[in-house]
Each structure stands twice: as structure tokens, then as C-alpha cells.
N, C-alpha and C positions, 0 to 999 in steps of 0.2 A: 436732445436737439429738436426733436419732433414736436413735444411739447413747447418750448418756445415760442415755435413758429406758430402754432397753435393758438399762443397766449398773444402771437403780434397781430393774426390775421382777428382774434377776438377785440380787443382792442381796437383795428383798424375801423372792425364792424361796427363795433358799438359808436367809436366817435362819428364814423358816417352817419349813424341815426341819428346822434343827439344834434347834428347838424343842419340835418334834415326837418327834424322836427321844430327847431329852432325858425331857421330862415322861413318854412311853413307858415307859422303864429306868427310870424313878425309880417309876413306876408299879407297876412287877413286881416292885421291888424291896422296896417296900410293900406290895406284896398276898405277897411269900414271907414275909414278915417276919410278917403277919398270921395268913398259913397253919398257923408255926409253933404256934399255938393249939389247931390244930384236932387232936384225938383220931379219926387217920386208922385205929388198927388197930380200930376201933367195924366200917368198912369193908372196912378189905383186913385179907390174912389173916397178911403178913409188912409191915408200914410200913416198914422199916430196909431192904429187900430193893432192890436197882435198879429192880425195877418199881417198888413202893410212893414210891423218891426220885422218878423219873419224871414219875409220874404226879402228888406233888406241883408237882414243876416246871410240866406242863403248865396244874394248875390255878393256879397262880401267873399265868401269862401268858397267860391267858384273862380272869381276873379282871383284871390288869392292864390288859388292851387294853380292857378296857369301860373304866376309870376313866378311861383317858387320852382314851377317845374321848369321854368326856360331855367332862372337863375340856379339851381341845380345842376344842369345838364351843360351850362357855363362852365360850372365851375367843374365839373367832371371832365369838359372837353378842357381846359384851360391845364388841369393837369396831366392830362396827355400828351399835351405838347413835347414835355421835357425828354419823350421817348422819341421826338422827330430827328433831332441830333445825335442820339447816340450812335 
């Protein structure tokens, strides 16, 4: 029996990550894609330069990591609910 529960909480784990990591990349991927927008040589003094890709990148995966962690934290509250009614 112990095992089981073992095997549902391993289980449980693991699909949380892959979730996690998933909605993450899709995250960053969505915030480069949005990035694209943005009029970075306003800013920096070469955009095209390595630093300039860089530091796109960076803000890509900052911005990202917030979206994912709200939409994360959604969706963790969102499944809490079901425990308001019982």
C-alpha cells in the first residue's frame, strides 16, 4: 500500500515538473517573440552586436520567468479551489 502511494506522489511530482518546465519554455518563448517589438537601439548603442542579442535574451527569460510563475501559481491556486466545497 505504502508503495503505491509512493508511486502516485512520484508521479504527481514528476508531472508537476514536466509542467512546469514546459509552460517555463513556452514562457520565454513568448516573451522573445514579444521582445521582437521592442526598438532596443532607443537603448543600446549597437542592438545587432552579441551584447545587444544577449541581453535581449536575458530580458526574454526574466520576463518569461515572471509569466510562468504568475501562470504557475494560477494554476496551483485554481486547483485549490475544489478543496473550498468539500
Amino acid at each position: 500500500m505504502e508503495q503505491l502511494l509512493n508511486a502516485d506522489y512520484s508521479g504527481a511530482i514528476g508531472t508537476s515538473g514536466l509542467v512546469s518546465m514546459v509552460v517555463s519554455l513556452l514562457c520565454v518563448v513568448l516573451s522573445w517573440w514579444a521582445l521582437q517589438n521592442l526598438k532596443l537601439d532607443l537603448v543600446i548603442r549597437y542592438p545587432k552586436s552579441p551584447q545587444g542579442r544577449l541581453l535581449h535574451l536575458l530580458l526574454a527569460i526574466v520576463l518569461g520567468h515572471f509569466v510562468a510563475g504568475f501562470l504557475l501559481d494560477y494554476l496551483g491556486w485554481s486547483g485549490m479551489m475544489r478543496n473550498l466545497f468539500y
